[in-house]
C-alpha positions as CSV (number, residue, x, y, z in Angstrom):
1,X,16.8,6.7,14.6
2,X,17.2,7.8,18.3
3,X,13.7,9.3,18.9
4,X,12.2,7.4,16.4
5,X,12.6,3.5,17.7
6,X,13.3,1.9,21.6
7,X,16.5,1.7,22.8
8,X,16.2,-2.4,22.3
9,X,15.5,-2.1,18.5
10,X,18.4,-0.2,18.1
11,X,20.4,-2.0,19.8
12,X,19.6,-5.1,17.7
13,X,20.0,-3.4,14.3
14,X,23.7,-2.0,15.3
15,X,24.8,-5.9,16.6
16,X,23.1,-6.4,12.3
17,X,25.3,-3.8,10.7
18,X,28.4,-4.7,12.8
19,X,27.9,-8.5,11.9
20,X,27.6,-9.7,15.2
21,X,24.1,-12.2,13.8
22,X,24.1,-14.4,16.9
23,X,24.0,-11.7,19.4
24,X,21.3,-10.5,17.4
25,X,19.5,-13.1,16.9
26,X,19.6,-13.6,20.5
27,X,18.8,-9.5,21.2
28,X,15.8,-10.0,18.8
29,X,14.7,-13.1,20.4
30,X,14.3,-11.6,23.3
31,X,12.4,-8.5,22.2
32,X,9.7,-11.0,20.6
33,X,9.1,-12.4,23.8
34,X,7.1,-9.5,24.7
35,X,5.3,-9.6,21.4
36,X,6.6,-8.6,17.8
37,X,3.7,-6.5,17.3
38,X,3.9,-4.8,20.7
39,X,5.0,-1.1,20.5
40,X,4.8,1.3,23.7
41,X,2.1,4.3,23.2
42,X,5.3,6.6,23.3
43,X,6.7,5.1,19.7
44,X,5.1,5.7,16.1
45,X,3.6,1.8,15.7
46,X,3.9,1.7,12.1
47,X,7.5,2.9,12.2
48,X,8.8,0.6,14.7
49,X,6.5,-2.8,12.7
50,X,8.6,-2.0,9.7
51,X,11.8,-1.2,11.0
52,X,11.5,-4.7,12.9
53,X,10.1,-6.3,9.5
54,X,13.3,-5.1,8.0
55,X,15.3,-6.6,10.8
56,X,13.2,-10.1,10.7
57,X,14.0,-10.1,6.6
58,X,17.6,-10.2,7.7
59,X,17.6,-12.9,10.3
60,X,15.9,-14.5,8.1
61,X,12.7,-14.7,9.8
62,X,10.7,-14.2,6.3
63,X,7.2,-15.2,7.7
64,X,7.7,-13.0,10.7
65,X,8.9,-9.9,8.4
66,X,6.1,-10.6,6.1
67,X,3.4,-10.1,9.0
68,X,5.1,-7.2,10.3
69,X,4.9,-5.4,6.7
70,X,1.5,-6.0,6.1
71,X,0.5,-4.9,9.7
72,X,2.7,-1.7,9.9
73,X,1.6,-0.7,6.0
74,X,-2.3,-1.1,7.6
75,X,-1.4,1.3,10.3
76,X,0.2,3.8,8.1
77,X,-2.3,6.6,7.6
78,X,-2.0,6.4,3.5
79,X,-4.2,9.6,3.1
80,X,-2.6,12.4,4.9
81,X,1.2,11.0,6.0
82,X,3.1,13.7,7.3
83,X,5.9,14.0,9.9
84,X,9.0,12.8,10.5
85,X,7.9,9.1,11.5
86,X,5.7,9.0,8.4
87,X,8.8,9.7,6.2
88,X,11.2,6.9,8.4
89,X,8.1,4.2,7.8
90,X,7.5,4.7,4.2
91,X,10.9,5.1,3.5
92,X,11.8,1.7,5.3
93,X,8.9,0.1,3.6
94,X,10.1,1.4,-0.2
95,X,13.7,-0.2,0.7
96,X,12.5,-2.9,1.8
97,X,10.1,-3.6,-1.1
98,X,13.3,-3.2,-3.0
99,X,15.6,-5.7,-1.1
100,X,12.9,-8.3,-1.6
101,X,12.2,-7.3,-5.2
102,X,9.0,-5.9,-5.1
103,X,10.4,-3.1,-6.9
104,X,7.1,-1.6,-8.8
105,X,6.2,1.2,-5.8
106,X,9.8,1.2,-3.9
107,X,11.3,3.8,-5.5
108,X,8.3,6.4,-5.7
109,X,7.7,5.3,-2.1
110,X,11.3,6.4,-1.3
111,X,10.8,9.7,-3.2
112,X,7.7,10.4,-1.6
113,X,9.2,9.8,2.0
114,X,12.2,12.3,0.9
115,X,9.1,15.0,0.2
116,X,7.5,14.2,3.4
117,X,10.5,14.6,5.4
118,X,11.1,18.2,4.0
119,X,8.1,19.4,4.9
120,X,8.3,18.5,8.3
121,X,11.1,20.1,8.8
122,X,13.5,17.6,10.2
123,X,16.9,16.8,9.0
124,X,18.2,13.7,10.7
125,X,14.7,12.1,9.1
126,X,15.4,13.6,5.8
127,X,19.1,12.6,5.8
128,X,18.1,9.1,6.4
129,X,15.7,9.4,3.5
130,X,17.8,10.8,1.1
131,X,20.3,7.9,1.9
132,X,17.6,5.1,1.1
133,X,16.7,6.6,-2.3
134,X,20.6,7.1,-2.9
135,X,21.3,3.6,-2.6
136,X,18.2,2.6,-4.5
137,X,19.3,5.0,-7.5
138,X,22.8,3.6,-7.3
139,X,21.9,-0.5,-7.7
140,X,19.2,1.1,-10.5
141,X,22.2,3.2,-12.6
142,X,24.4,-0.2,-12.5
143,X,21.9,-2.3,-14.8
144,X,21.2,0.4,-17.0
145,X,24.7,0.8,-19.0
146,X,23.2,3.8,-20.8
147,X,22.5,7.6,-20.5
148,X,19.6,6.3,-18.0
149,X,22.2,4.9,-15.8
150,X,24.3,8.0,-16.0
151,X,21.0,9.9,-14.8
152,X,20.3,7.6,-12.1
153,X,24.1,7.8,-10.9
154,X,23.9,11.6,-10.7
155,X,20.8,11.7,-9.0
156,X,22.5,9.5,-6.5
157,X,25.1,11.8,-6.3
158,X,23.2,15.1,-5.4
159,X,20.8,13.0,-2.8
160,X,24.3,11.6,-1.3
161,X,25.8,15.0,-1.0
162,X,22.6,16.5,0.9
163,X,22.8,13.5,3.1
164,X,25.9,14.0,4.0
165,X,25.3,17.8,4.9
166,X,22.4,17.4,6.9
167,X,23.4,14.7,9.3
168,X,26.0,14.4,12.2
169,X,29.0,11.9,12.2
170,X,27.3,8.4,12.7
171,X,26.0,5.6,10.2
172,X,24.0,7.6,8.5
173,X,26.9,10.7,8.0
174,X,29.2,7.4,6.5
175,X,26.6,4.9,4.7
176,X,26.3,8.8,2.2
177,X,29.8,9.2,1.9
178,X,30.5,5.8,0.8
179,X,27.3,6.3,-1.3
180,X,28.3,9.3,-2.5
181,X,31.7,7.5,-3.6
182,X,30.4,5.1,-5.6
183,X,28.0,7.5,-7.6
184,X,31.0,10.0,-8.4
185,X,32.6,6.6,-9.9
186,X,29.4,6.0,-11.7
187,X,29.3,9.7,-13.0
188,X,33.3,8.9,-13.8
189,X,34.9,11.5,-11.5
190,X,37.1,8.7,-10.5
191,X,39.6,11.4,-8.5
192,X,37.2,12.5,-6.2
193,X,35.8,9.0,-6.0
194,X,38.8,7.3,-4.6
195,X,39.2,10.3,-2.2
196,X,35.7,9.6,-0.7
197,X,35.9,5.7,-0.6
198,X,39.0,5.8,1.2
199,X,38.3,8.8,3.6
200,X,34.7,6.3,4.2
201,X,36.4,3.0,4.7
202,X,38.9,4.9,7.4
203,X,35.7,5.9,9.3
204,X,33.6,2.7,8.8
205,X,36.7,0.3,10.2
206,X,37.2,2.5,13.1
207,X,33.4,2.5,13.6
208,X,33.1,-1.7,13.2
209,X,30.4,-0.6,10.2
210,X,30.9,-3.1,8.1
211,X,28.3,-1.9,5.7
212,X,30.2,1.1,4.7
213,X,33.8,-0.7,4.7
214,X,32.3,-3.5,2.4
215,X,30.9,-0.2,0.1
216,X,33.7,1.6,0.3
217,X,36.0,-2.0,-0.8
218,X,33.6,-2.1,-3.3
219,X,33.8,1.7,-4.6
220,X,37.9,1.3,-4.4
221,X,37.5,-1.8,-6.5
222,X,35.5,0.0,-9.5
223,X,38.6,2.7,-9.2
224,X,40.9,0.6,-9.2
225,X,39.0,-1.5,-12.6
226,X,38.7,1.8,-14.6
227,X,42.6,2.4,-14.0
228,X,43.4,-0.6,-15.0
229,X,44.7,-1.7,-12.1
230,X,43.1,-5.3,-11.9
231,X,45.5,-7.2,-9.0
232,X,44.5,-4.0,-6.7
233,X,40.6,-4.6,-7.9
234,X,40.3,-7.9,-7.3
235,X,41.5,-7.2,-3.7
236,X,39.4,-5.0,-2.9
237,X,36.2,-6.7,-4.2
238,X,36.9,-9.7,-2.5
239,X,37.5,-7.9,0.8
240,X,33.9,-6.1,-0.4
241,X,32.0,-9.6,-1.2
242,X,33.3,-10.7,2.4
243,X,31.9,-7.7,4.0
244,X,28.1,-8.3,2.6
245,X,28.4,-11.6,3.4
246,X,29.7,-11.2,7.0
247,X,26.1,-8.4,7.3
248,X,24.0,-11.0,5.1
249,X,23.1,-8.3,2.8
250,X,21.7,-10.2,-0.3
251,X,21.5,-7.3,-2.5
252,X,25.2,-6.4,-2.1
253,X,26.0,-10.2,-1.9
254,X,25.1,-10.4,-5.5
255,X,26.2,-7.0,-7.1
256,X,29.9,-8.0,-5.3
257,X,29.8,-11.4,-6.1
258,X,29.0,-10.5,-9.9
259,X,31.8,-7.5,-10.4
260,X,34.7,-9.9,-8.7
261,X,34.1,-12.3,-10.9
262,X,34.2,-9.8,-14.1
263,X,37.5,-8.9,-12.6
264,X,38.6,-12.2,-12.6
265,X,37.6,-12.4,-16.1
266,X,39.7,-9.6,-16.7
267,X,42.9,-11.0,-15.3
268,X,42.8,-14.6,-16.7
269,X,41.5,-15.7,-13.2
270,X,39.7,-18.7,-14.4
271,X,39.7,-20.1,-10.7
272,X,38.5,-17.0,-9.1
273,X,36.2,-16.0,-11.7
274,X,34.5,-19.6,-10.7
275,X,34.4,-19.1,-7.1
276,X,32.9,-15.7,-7.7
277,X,30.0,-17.4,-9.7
278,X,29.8,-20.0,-7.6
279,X,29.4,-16.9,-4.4
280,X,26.7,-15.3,-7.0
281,X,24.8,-18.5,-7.5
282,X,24.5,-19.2,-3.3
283,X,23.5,-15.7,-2.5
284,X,20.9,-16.0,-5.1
285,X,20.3,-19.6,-4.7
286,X,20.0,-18.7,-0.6
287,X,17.6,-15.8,-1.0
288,X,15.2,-17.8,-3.2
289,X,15.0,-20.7,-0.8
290,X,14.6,-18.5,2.4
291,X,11.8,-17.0,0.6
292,X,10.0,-19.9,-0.5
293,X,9.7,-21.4,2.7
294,X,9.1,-18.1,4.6
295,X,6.6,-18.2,2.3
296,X,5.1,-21.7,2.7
297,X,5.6,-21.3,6.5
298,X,4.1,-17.5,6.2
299,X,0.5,-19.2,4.1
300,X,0.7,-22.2,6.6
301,X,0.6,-19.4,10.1
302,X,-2.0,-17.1,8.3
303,X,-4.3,-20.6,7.6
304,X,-3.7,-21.3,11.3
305,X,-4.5,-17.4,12.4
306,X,-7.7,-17.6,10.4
307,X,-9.0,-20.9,11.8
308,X,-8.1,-19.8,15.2
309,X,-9.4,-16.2,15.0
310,X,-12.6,-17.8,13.6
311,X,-13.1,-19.9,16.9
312,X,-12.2,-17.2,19.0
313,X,-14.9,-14.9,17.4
314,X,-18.5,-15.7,18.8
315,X,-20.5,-17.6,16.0
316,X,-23.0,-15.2,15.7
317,X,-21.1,-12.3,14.7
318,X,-18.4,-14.4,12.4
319,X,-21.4,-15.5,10.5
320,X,-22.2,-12.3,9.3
321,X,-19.3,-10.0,9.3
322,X,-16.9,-9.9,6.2
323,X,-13.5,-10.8,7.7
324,X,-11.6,-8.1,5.1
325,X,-13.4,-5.4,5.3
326,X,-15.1,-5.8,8.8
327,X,-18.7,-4.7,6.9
328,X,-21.8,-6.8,7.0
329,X,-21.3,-10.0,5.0
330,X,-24.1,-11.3,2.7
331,X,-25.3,-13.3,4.8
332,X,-25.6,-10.6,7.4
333,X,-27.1,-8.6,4.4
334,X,-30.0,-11.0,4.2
335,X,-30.5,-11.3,8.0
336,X,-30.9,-7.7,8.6
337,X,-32.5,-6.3,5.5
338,X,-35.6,-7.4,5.8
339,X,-36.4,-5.9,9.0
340,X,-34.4,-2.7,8.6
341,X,-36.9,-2.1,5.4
342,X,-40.0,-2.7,7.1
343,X,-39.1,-0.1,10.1
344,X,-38.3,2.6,7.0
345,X,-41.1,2.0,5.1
346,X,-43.6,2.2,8.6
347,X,-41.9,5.5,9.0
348,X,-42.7,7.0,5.7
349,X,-39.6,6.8,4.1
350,X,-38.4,5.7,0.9
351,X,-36.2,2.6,1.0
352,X,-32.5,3.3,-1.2
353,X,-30.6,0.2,-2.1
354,X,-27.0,1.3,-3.9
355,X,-24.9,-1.3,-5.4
356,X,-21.3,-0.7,-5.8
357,X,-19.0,-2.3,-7.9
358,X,-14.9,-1.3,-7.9
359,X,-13.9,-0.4,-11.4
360,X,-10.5,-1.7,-13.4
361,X,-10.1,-3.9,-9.8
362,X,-8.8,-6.8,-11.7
363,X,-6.1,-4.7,-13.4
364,X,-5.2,-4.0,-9.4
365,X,-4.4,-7.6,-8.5
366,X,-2.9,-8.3,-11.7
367,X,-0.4,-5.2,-11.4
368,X,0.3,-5.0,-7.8
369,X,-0.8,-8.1,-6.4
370,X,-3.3,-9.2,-4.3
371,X,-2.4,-8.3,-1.3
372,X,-2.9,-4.7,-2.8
373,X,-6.3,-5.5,-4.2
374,X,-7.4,-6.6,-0.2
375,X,-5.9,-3.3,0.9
376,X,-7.9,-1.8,-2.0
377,X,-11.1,-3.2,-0.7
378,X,-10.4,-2.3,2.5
379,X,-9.8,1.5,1.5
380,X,-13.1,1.4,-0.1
381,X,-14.9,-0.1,2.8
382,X,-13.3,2.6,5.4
383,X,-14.6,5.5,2.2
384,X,-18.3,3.9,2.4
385,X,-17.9,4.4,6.6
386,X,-17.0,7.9,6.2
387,X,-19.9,8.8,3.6
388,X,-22.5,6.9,4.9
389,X,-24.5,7.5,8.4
390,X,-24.1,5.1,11.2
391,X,-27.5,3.6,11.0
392,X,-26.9,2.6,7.1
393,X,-26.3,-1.2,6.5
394,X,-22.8,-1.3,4.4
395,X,-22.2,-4.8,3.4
396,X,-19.9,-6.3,1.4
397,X,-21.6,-8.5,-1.3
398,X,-18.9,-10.9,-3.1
399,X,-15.4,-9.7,-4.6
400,X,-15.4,-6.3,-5.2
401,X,-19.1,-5.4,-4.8
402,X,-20.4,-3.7,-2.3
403,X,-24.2,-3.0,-1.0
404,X,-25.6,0.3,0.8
405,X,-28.8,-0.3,2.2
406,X,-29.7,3.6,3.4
407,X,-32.5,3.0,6.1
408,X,-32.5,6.5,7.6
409,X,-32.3,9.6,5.1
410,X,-31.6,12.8,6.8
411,X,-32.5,14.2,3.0
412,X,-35.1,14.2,1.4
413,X,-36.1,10.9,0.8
414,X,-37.1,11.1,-2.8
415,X,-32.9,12.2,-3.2
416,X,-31.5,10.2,-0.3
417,X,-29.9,7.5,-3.0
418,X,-28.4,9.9,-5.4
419,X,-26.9,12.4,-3.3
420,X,-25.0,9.3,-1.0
421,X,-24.0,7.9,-4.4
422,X,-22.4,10.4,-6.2
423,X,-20.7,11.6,-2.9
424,X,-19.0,7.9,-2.5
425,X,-18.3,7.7,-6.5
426,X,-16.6,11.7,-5.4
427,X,-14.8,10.0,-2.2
428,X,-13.6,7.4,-4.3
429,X,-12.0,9.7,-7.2
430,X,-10.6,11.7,-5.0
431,X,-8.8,9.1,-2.9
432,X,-4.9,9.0,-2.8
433,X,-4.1,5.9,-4.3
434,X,-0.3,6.2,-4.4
435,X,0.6,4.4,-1.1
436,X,-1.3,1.2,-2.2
437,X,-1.0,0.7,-5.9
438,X,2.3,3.5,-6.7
439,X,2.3,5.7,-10.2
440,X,2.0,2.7,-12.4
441,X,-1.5,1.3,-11.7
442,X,-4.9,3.2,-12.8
443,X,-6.1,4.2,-9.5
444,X,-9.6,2.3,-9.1
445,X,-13.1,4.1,-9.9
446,X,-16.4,3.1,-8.1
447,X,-19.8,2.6,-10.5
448,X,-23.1,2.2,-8.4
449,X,-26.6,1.2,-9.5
450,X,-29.0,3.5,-7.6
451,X,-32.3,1.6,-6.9
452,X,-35.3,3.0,-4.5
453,X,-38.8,1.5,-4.2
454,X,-40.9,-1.5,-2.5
455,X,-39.5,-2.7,1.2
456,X,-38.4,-5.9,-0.5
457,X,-34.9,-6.6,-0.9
458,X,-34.6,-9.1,-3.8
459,X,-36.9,-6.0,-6.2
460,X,-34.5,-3.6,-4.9
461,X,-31.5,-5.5,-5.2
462,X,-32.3,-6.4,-9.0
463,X,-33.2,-3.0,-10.0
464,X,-30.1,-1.5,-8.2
465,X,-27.7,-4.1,-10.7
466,X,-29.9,-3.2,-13.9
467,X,-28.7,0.3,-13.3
468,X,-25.5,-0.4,-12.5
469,X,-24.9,-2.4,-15.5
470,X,-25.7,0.6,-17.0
471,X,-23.6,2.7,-15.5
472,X,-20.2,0.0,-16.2
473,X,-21.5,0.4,-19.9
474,X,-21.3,4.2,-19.8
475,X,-18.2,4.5,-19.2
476,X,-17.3,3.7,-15.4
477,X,-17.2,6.2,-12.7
478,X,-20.4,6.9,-12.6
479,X,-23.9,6.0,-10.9
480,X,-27.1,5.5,-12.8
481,X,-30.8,5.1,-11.4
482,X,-33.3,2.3,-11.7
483,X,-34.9,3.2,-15.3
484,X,-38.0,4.4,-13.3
485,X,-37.0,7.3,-12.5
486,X,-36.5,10.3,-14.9
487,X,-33.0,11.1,-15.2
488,X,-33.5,14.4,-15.6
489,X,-33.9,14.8,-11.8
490,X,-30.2,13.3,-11.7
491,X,-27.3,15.1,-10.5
492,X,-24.6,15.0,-13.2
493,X,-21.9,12.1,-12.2
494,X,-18.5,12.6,-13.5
């Protein structure tokens, strides 16, 4: 990551992966003093937020690592991401999603960082990618005993094996190997497996890497299993299990934990069978509990943030501003309105009031969670800034609805309100949706009732949600008109 994070954030994540946790606990202490969130112009912001989010999940610092995410995911440019720091970020972010289970988007995340990094051409960025999703694809194949699994495993493989050509010796050149090790057990070319683990483990002891020793134990240990050599497994999945524990690395912690006590099984081991459990049941039992208080603790600092933003703010302009989106809150709505549709009638123009409403947005927080659905409103809110002209009043009305008030039409005034409607309903299809929601969630729609007419906002309001109940029963994605207008003059909305 030289080039890619400070000197100092290194630092702290090699003092991690060597298992040295109270010198870096102490390191990361003292690159919080200056502020988690602060990030020299010279580094990529998002990719430095999440690489220290990753590091705070680690130490344990859940609510820390939770306001890190969400704050380097916001600064990631989701439309166009491209370059080598793009692919480190949302690779980071898709491993991380998996480590803490949030495994919906993770892996597409993963393989969409792996694309980015081709294309811009840089190898040490791709290698680490490649690496991420390997790992991913590996702890995927071992819960799926079936030709799935065998997929996943030799997927593994071929993204292990580019790894390892593309970067120099270091961590990343030995986290593949050992990779690379354990999918050639998984793809049962047990030979070549034992030769990789072994040549792995050699490096990653002389190297004080105790995340590749504790994979490499843990590849040797599957060897030695399938042989039928069970003493010589049992060995070297304890000496594995000790390894994740000594990094705190919960995901290997319980995938260890879980095949020493199989082996166990195995040999009539009823005693070490039990202390394996007992090791699965605390590294689950531990995860859980640090994330329900990170959790608790992370609700109770953003309750305090928002009271203490909320003071901070001047009255005036936290009374009408939507604290999401940053549009013009209802209130605001009302305030303004009134006097913005006198000055547009005086001029001779004709008043437009669009309504927008998201489509399928409950199907968004009930798939990928809220804090998708605020990200979703937020997308849609930066859309209507981009289509809209800086004198227009965008507000956001309640939930998912949004209000255009259009007070100075360039256009004609008699087409002002469809034209700007059908190109935000465009904006809106068109929209990459993959960064915020993944492959598995219908990407969200916009349908807007159009409404133009008297310089009164409560006739224009109710005429604008008549036509957009129309348009929600015609089949979403569309914008209809106020029923006094012919729709023949109507541009066709798709």
């Amino acid at each position: 990551m030289v080039g890619h994070l400070p000197a100092q954030d290194r630092h702290v994540r090699l003092l991690l992966d060597s298992g040295r946790f109270a010198e870096a606990n102490a390191a990361f202490g003292e690159l919080l003093a200056v502020g988690a969130n602060h990030v020299d112009e010279q580094w990529n912001r998002p990719t430095v937020l999440v690489h220290r989010a990753s590091v705070a999940w680690r130490l344990e610092r859940i609510p820390l690592a939770l306001e890190l995410i969400a704050e380097g995911w916001t600064d990631l440019d989701v439309d166009r991401p491209e370059g080598a720091a793009a692919a480190h970020t949302i690779s980071m972010l898709g491993y991380l999603l998996e480590t803490i289970g949030h495994r919906g988007p993770a892996l597409n995340l993963m393989a969409l960082s792996v694309q980015i990094a081709r294309n811009s051409g840089d190898q040490a960025a791709l290698a680490h990618c490649l690496n991420r999703e390997g790992n991913a694809r590996v702890f995927r194949a071992i819960t799926r005993p079936d030709e799935s699994g065998a997929a996943q495993f030799a997927l593994a493989r071929d993204l292990f094996d580019e790894s390892q050509a593309l970067s120099k010796p270091g961590q990343v050149k030995r986290s593949a190997l050992a990779g690379f090790a354990r999918a050639l057990a998984g793809v049962g070319d047990t030979a070549a497996a034992e030769q990789a683990a072994l040549e792995a483990l050699a490096l990653g002891r002389a190297a004080d890497d105790w995340f590749t020793t504790s994979v490499a134990n843990w590849v040797l240990a599957v060897v030695r299993r399938d042989q039928g050599r069970l003493g010589e497994a049992r060995t070297f999945a304890s000496r594995a299990l000790d390894g994740a524990e000594t990094i705190r690395d919960t995901m290997l912690m319980m995938q260890f934990s879980l095949d020493l006590a199989a082996i166990c099984e195995e040999l009539s081991d009823p005693v070490g069978e039990s202390a394996a459990l007992r090791r699965t049941v605390a590294a689950g039992s531990t995860a859980v509990d640090v994330l329900q208080e990170g959790l608790g603790q992370a609700l109770e600092q953003r309750r305090v943030a928002v009271q203490a933003q909320r003071m901070a703010v001047a009255a005036q302009e936290a009374a009408l501003r939507d604290p999401l989106t940053g549009l013009t809150n209802r209130l605001g709505l009302e305030r303004r309105a009134p006097m913005l549709l006198e000055s547009t009638a005086a001029a001779g123009r004709v008043p437009w009031l669009l309504l927008l409403d998201v489509d399928w947005f409950k199907d968004v927080n009930d798939l990928a969670g809220h804090t998708a659905g605020d990200v979703v409103l937020q997308e849609v809110a930066q859309l209507l800034r981009r289509e809209c002209r800086a004198d227009d009043l965008l507000c956001r009305w309640a939930g998912d609805e949004f209000v255009v008030l259009l007070v100075d039409a360039s256009e004609e005034s008699r087409d002002a309100g469809p034209i700007v409607a059908e190109r935000i309903r465009a904006a809106v299809h068109r929209h990459d949706w993959q960064l915020v929601l993944g492959r598995t969630t219908r990407p969200p729609t916009v349908s807007i009732g159009v409404a133009a007419g008297p310089a009164n906002l409560e006739h224009l309001f109710a005429a604008a949600d008549i036509a957009l109940y129309r348009a929600k029963r015609g089949g979403r994605n569309r914008w209809e008109i106020d029923g006094d207008r012919p729709t023949a003059d109507r541009p066709t909305a798709g």
